[in-house]
C-alpha positions in Angstrom: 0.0 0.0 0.0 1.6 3.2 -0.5 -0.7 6.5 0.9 -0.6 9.8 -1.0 1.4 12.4 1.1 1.1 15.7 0.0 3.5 18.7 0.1 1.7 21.5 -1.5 3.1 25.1 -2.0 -0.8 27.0 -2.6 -2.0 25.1 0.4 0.3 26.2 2.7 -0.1 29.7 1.3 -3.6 29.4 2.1 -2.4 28.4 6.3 0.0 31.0 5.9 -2.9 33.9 4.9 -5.3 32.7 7.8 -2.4 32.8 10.8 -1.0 36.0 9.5 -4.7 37.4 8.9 -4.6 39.2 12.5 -1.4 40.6 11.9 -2.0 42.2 8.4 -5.2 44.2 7.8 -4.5 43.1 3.9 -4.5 39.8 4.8 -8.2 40.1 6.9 -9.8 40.9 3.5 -8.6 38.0 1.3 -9.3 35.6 3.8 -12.7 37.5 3.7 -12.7 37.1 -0.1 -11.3 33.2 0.0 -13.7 32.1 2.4 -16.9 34.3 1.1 -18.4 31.0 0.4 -19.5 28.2 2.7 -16.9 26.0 3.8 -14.5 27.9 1.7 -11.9 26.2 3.4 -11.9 23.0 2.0 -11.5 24.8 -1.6 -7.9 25.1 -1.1 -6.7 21.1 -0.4 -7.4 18.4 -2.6 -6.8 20.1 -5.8 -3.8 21.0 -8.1 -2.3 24.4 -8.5 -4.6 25.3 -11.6 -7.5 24.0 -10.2 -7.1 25.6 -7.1 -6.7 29.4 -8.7 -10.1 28.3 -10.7 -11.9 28.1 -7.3 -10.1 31.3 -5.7 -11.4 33.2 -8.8 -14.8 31.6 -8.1 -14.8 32.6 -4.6 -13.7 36.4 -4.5 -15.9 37.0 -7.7 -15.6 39.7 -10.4 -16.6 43.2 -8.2 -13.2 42.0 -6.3 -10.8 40.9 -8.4 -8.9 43.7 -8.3 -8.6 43.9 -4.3 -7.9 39.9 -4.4 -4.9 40.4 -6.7 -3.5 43.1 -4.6 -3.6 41.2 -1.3 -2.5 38.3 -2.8 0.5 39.6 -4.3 1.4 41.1 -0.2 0.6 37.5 0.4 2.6 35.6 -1.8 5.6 38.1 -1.4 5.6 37.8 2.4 5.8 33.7 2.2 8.0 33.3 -0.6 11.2 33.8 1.4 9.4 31.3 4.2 8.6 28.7 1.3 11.9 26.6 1.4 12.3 26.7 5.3 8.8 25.2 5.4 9.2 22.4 2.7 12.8 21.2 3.9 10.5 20.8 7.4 7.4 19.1 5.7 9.7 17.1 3.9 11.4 15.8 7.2 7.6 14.4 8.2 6.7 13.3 5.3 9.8 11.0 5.2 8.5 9.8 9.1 5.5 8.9 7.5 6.9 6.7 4.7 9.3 4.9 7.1 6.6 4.1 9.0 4.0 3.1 6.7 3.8 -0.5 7.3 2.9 -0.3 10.3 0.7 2.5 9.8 -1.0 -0.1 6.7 -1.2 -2.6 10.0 -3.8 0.1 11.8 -5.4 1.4 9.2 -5.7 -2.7 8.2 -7.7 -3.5 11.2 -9.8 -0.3 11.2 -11.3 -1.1 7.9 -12.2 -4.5 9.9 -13.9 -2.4 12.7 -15.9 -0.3 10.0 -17.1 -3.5 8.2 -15.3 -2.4 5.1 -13.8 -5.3 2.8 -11.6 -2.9 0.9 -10.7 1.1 1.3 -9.0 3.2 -1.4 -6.4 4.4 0.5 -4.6 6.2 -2.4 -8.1 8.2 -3.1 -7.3 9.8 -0.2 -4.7 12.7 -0.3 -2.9 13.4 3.2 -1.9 17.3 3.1 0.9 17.8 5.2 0.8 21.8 5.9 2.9 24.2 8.2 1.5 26.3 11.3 3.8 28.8 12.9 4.8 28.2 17.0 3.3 24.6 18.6 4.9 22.0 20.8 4.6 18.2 20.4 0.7 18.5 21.7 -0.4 21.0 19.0 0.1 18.6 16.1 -3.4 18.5 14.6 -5.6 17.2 11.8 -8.6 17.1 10.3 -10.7 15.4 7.4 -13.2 16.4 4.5 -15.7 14.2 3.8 -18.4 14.2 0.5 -19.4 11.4 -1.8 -17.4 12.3 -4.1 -13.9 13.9 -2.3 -12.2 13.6 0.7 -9.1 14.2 2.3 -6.9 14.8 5.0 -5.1 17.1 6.3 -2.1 17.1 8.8 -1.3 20.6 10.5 2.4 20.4 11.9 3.9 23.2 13.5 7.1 24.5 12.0 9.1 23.8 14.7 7.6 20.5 15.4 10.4 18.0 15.0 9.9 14.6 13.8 9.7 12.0 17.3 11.1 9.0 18.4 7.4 7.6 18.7 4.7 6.4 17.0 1.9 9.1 18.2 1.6 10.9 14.7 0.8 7.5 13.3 -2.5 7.7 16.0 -3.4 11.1 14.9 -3.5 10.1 10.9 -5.1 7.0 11.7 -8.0 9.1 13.6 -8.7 11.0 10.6 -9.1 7.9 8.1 -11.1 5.7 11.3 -13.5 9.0 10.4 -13.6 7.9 6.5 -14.1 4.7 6.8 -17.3 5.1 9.2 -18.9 7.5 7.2 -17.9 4.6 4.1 -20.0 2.3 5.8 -23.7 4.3 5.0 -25.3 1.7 7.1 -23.2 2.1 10.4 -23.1 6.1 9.8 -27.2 5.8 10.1 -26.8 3.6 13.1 -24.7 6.5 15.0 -26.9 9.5 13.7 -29.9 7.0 15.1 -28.2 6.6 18.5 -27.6 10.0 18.5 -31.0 11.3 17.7 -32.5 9.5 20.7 -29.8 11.3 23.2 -29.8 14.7 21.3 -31.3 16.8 24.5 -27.9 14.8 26.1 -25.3 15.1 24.1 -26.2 18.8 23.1 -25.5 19.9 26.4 -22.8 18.2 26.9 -21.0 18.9 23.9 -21.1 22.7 24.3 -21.8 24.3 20.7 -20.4 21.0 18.4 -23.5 19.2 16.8 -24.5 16.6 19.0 -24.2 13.5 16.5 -20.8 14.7 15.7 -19.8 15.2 19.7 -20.6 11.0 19.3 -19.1 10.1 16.5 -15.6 11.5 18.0 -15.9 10.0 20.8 -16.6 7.2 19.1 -13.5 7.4 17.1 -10.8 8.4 19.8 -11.6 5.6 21.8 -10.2 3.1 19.6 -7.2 5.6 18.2 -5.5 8.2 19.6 -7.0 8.0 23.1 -8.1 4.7 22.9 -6.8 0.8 22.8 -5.2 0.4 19.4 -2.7 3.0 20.2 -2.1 1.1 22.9 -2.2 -2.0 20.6 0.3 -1.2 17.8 1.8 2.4 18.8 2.9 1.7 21.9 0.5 4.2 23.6 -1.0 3.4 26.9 -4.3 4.0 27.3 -4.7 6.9 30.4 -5.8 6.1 33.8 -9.6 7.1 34.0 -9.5 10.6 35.3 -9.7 12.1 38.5 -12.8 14.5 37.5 -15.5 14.3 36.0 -15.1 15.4 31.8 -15.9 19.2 31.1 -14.6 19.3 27.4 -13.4 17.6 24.3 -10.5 16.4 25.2 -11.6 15.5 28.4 -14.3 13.5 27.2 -11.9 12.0 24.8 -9.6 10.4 27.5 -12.8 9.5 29.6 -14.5 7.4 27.1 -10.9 6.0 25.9 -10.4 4.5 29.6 -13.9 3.9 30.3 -14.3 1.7 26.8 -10.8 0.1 26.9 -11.9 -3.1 27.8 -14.6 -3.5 25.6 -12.9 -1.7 22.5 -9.9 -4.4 23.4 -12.6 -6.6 22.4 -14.0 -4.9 19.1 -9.8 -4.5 18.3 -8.7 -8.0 18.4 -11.6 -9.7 17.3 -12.4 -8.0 14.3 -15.7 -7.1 15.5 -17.8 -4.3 13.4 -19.1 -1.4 15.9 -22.6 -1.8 16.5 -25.2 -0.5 18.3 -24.0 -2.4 21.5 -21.2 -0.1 21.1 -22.6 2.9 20.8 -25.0 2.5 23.2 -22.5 2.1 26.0 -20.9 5.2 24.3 -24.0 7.0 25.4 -24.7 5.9 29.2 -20.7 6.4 30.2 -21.5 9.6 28.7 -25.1 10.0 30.4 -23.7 8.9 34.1 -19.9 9.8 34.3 -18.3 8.0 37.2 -17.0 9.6 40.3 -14.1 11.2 40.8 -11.2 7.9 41.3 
């Protein structure tokens, strides 16, 4: 199996405009202008260099070409000098990646077996590896797109992130293709938005201005990989202790259901066992009657 990494110069432009936009005033109007449509965001990955100026021309329209072209020149001269800096970096992770790709195949091998997929075109699925300014090892991020007929993912590093000695990044990548392949499996994406439904009032509250149904499917998700027991499985990543409070957001909820689920995930994991609505069920009552503090 070999995934598609990619290091693309527009899309890190594109990172580069929205950190820099509350710095430079020029810069707060073409993001305006690039994001003027809804999830204008996703315009930018995904695409090739030509394809991707088709969309920006799309998105800032005619009455503000002129204002576009302006900012984006600024734009373009201000990251130029950066460009080489930040490639020689990306280029040092997307090497990680590659030496680590079998076992990252091994993961991604057994998550398809938890989504009840048979097969997954891994190399439909670009991995856009993209440079954020400052960071530590804890603010390497991701995040996918999703739609019938495109997705990707991509993988935010910051610039003076250096490549580890571990396996976590392999965890974070995995996370965002576990996402993929649920939403692959129509029938199993149905089951979740059906669990969810009938715990909306729940989950609303507590997952404090993200949709409800998505608040459950990443919980779902992180605790079988990074949080959860196949980290613990192939990356060498303990599963934390359950906490000593009660979860208040995201990331606590994250670790919570990780520990709380471990054993039964363990089971899912090394059984090849499809999630199910047993699963998700027991999702919802750890998350309806959090245990005491330990």
């Amino acid at each position: 199996m070999k995934l598609l990494f990619v290091i693309s110069r527009f899309s890190n432009l594109f990172v580069f405009i929205k950190k820099a936009k509350k710095r430079q005033s020029d810069f707060q109007d073409l993001w305006r202008l690039l994001t003027a449509e809804e999830h204008g965001e996703v315009l930018f990955y995904g695409k090739d260099k030509k394809v991707i100026l088709e969309q920006w021309g799309r998105a800032v329209g005619d009455q503000n070409k002129k204002q576009f072209k302006r900012a984006f020149r600024s734009a373009s001269a201000l990251f130029a000098p950066q460009w080489q800096e930040i490639k020689k970096h990306l280029d040092a992770w997307k090497k990680y990646f590659k030496k680590n790709e079998k076992l990252l195949y091994q993961v991604l091998s057994a998550i398809e077996k938890i989504n009840g997929l048979k097969k997954f075109d891994y190399k439909s699925i670009p991995i856009y590896l993209v440079s954020v300014p400052g960071g530590s090892a804890h603010d390497l991020g991701a995040w996918f797109s999703w739609t019938p007929n495109e997705s990707f993912i991509v993988v935010e590093i910051p610039i003076k992130l250096k490549t580890p000695n571990n396996f976590f990044p392999l965890g974070i990548v995995s996370h965002e293709f576990f996402h993929l392949m649920f939403r692959k499996n129509k029938k199993l994406f149905s089951e979740m938005i059906n669990e969810a439904e009938k715990s909306k009032k729940l989950l609303t509250k507590k997952a404090k201005g993200m949709p409800y149904e998505i608040f459950l499917e990443e919980l779902l998700v992180s605790s079988f990989i990074p949080e959860g027991y196949m980290s613990e499985r192939f990356l060498e990543i303990p599963v934390s202790k359950k906490s000593t409070k009660r979860p208040d957001d995201l990331f606590d909820w994250r670790r919570y259901i990780a520990a709380t689920m471990r054993e039964i995930v363990k089971e899912y994991s090394d059984n090849k066992k499809r999630i199910d609505k047993v699963c998700l069920k027991k999702i919802v009552r750890e998350i309806k009657n959090p245990l005491p503090a330990f």
